[in-house]
N, C-alpha and C positions, 0 to 999 in steps of 0.2 A: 194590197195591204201596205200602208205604208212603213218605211224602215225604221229600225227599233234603234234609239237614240243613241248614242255613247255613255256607256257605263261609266263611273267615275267613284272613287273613293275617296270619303272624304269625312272629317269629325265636329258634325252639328254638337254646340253647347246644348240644345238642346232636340229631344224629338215626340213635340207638341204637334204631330201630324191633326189634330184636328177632332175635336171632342165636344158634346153641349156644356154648356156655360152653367154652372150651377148656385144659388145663393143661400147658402145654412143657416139657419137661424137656431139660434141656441141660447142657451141661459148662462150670464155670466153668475162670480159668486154672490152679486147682489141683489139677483133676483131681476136684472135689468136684459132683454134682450140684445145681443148680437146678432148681426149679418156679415157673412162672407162670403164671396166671393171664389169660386174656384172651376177646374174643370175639368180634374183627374177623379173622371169617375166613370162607372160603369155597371149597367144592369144583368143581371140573369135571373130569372123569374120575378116575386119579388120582396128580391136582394139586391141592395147596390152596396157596390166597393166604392171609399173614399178616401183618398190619399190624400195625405197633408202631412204639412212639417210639426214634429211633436212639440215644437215649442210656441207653435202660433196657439193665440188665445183662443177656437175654435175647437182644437184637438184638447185642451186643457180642459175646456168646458164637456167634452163628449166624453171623455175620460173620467169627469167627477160626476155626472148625470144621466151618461147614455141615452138623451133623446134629441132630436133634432127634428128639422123641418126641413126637405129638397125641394125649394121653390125653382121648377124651370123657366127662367124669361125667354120670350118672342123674341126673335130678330129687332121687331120694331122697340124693345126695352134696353138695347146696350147703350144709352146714353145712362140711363138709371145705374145700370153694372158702372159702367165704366166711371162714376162718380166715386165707388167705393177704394176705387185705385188710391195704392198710396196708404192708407190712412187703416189702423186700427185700434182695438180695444181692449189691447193691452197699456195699462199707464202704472209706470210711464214705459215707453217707448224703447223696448229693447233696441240694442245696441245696432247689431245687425242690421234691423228694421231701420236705423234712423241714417244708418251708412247710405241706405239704399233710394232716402227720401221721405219714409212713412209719417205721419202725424197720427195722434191720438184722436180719435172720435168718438164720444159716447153716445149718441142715438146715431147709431147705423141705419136705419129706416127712414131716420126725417133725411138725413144725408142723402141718402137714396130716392127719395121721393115715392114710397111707396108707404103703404098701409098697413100697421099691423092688424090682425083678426084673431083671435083665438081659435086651436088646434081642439081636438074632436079628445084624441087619446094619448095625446105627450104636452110637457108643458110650452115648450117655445109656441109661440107665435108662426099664424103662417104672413106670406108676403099678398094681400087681393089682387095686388094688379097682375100676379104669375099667372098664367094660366096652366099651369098645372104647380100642385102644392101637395106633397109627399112627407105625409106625417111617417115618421122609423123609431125604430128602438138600436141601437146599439147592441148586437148580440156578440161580437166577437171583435179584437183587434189583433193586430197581425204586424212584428215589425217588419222592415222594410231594409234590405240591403247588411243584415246580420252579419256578412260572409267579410265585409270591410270596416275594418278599426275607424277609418275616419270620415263610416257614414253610421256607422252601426247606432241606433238609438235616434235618430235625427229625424228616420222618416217614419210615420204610422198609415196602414191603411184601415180601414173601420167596415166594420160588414152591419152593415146596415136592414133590418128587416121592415117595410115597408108595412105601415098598422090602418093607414087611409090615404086613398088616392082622390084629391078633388081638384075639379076641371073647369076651366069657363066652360059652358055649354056650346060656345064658337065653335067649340073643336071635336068635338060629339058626333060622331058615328049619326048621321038618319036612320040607318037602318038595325042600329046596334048598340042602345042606349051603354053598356059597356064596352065600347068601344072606342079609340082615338081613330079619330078618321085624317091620316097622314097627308092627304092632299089641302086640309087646313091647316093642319100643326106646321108651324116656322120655326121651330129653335133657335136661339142665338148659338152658334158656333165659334170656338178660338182656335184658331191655329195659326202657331208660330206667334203668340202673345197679341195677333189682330183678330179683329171681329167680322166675322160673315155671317152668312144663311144658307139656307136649303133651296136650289134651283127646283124646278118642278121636277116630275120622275123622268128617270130618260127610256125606263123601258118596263113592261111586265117583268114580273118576278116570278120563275117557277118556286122560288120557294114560298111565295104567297098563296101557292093552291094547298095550302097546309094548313085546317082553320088551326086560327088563334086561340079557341078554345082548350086544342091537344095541347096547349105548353102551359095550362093554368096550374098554378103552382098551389099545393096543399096553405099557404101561407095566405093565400085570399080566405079561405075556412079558421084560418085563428084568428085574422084584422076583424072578422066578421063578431069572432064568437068574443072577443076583447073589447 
């Protein structure tokens, strides 16, 4: 077994250990679509948590309308991500944002090089080239870091309820048409603000001899009945 490394203390600016890439499409007040870019997020059943800063024009927009669109890109789509870098849809260009480099962009999509398509049961737009595309409602938000005066208000997270799940068919289960068959699916992953992938599996999962069916969540039965 080899020896366990030297422990070390130490205070990362940040700890973006490593999460899927995500792009929200949402409606600004003009009725014109928004995409962003983010990757502090997280599923359980389905629900997904989304953190963002309250005063980006995405948290603005989910705040006045409550729907959104989780388009996950591929590994092979961070050149698309990585276009949205910088640049938002707020104008003009808060302060912060413009310290930090951002420009003003109004079609986020053509930016992006991806396609809008209309959504099944919220109004944003999803993204086609995603291969997965996560129509949600907005059912709860949550401030973020309350307990300190000089973050208190700054961060929101959003509890997201999942209303349609649609998939390229690339990545479809054979034997389990609802299914994501994970040895297709590549997610783009960020960590520490660079972009990677998913290596193949390194090893069986005992927690995989658990079907996937025991963890379906009552919220598949309201997307359905909605």
């Amino acid at each position: 077994m080899p020896a366990t490394p030297p422990i070390v203390t130490r205070e990362p600016a940040i700890l973006y250990f490593g999460t899927p890439v995500a792009l929200l499409s949402t409606l600004n007040d003009d009725g014109s679509a928004n995409l962003a870019p983010m990757s502090s997020v997280f599923w359980l059943g389905w629900r997904a948590m989304l953190g963002l800063g309250a005063a980006s024009q995405t948290a603005r927009n989910l705040l006045a309308r409550r729907e959104v669109v989780i388009n996950l890109p591929s590994a092979a789509m961070a050149h698309h991500v990585d276009a949205l870098a910088l640049t938002t849809a707020s104008d003009p260009v808060p302060a912060y944002k413009a310290a930090r480099g951002y420009r003003h962009v109004g079609d986020k999509f053509a930016r992006a090089g991806l396609t809008p398509v209309p959504s099944e049961s919220v109004a944003p737009p999803r993204g086609a080239e995603a291969p997965v595309q996560l129509e949600a409602r907005i059912e709860a938000v949550h401030a973020l870091a309350e307990d300190d005066p000089a973050q208190a208000g700054k961060i929101l997270t959003f509890e997201a309820r999942i209303t349609r799940v649609h998939l390229h068919e690339s990545i479809v289960s054979a034997d389990d048409p609802n299914r994501i068959d994970p040895d297709l699916w590549r997610p783009l992953i960020m960590s520490f603000q660079k972009f990677y992938g998913l290596g193949p599996q390194l090893r069986p999962s005992t927690l995989a001899t658990i079907p996937e069916a025991v963890y379906r969540s009552p919220d598949v039965d309201r997307a359905r009945a909605a």
